[in-house]
ZANU-168029 format. One record per residue: x, y, z of N, C-alpha, C in turn. Coordinates in steps of 0.02 Angstrom, whole numbers, padded with zeros to 5 digits, always signed. Example, Ala and Ser with C-alpha at 12.3 -4.5 7.8 and 13.67 -1.06 7.14 Angstrom:
BEGIN
+00660-00284+00390+00615-00225+00390+00660-00165+00390
+00642-00112+00354+00684-00053+00357+00645+00002+00394
This chain:
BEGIN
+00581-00208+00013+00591-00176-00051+00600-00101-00039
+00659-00083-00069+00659-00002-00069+00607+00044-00102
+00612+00105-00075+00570+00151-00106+00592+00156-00178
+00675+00164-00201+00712+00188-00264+00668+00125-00300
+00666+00055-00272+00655-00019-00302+00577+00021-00339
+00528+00028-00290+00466+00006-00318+00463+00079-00367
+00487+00125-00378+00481+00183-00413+00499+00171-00459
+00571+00113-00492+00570+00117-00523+00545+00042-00562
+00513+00034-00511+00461-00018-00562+00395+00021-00589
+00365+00053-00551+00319+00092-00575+00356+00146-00637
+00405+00177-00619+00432+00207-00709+00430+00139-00770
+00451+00080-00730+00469+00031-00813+00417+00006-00807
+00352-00024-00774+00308-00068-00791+00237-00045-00785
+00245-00018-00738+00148+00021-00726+00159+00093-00783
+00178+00156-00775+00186+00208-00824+00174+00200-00887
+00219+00131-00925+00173+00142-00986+00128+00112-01009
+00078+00098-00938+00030+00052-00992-00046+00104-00976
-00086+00091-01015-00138+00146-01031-00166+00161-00966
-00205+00213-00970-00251+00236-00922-00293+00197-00905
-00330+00169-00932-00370+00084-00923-00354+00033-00872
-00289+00014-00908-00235-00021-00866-00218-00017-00817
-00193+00052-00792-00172+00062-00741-00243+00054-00673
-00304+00082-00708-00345+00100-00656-00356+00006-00654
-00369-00018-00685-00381-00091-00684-00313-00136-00651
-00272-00102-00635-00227-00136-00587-00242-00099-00537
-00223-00048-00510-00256-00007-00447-00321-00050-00416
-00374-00056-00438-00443-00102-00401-00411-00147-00410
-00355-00198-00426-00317-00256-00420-00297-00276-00382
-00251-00211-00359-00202-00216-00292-00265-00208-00225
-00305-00138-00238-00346-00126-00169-00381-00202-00152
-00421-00240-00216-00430-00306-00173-00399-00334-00165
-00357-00356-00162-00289-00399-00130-00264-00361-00078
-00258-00291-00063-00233-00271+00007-00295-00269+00052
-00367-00294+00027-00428-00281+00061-00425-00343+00091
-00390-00389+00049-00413-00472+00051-00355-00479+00120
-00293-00450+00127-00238-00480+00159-00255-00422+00223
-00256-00364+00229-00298-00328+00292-00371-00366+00320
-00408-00410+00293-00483-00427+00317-00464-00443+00396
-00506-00414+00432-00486-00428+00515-00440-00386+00538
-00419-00341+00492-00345-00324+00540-00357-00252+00552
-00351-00220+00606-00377-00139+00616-00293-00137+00670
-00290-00069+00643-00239-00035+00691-00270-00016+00740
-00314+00013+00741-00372+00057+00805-00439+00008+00803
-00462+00006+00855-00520-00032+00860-00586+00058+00843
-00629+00000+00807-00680+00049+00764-00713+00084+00840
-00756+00150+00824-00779+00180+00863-00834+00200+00857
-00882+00219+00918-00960+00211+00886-00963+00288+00921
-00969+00343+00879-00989+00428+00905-01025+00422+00961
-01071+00388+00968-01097+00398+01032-01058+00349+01083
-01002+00319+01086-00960+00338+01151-00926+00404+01186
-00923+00450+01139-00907+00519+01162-00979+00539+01194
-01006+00528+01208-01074+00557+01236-01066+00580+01300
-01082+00653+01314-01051+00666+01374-00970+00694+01411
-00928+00654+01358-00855+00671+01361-00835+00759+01379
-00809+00775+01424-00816+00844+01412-00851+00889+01461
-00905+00855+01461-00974+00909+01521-00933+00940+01551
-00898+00917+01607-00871+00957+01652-00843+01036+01636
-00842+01041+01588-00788+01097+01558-00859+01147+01560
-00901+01121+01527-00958+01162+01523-01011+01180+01598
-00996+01161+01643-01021+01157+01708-01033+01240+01721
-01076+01267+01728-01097+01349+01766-01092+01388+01717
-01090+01367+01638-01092+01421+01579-01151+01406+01561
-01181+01485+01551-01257+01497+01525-01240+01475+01463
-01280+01452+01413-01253+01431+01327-01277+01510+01315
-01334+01530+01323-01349+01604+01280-01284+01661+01310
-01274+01671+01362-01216+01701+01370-01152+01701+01356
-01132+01629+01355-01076+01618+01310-01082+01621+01227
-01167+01619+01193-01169+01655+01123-01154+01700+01104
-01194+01737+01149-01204+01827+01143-01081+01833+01156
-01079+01818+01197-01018+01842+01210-00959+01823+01152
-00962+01762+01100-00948+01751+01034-00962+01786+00989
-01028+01794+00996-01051+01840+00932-01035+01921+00954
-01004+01947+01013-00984+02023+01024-00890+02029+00997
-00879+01948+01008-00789+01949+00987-00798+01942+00902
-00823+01942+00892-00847+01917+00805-00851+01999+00778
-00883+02003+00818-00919+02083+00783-00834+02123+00792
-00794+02105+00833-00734+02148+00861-00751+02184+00945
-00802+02185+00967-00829+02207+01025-00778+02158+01080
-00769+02200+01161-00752+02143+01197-00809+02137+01247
């Protein structure tokens, strides 16, 4: 279905029907696209703590208070 198609179904059939209506078709469609997506992921879900660690290396031989102080002197405009 074209984009021109469904636009102008939404001008002739969804647009004029009330504010009610419309939101009461909207939770219509989302369960039915909830119902026909169930199982289906583009990306497999991710749990934050697999990043755990990701990275260290970068941080290897930097003091954290020295690299503060040295943020908070570029902040101020100081180099």
């Amino acid at each position: 279905m074209s984009q021109q198609t469904l636009k102008e179904i939404y001008e002739s059939h969804v647009r004029p029907l009330s504010a009610d209506e419309r939101l009461q078709l909207l939770i219509m469609t989302a369960r039915d696209l909830e119902r026909d997506t169930a199982g289906i992921s583009s990306r497999p879900r991710r749990n934050i703590m697999d990043l755990q660690g990701l990275g260290k290396e970068i941080w290897e031989g930097i003091d954290p208070a020295e690299y503060v102080s040295r943020l908070r002197d570029e902040w101020d405009g100081g180099n």
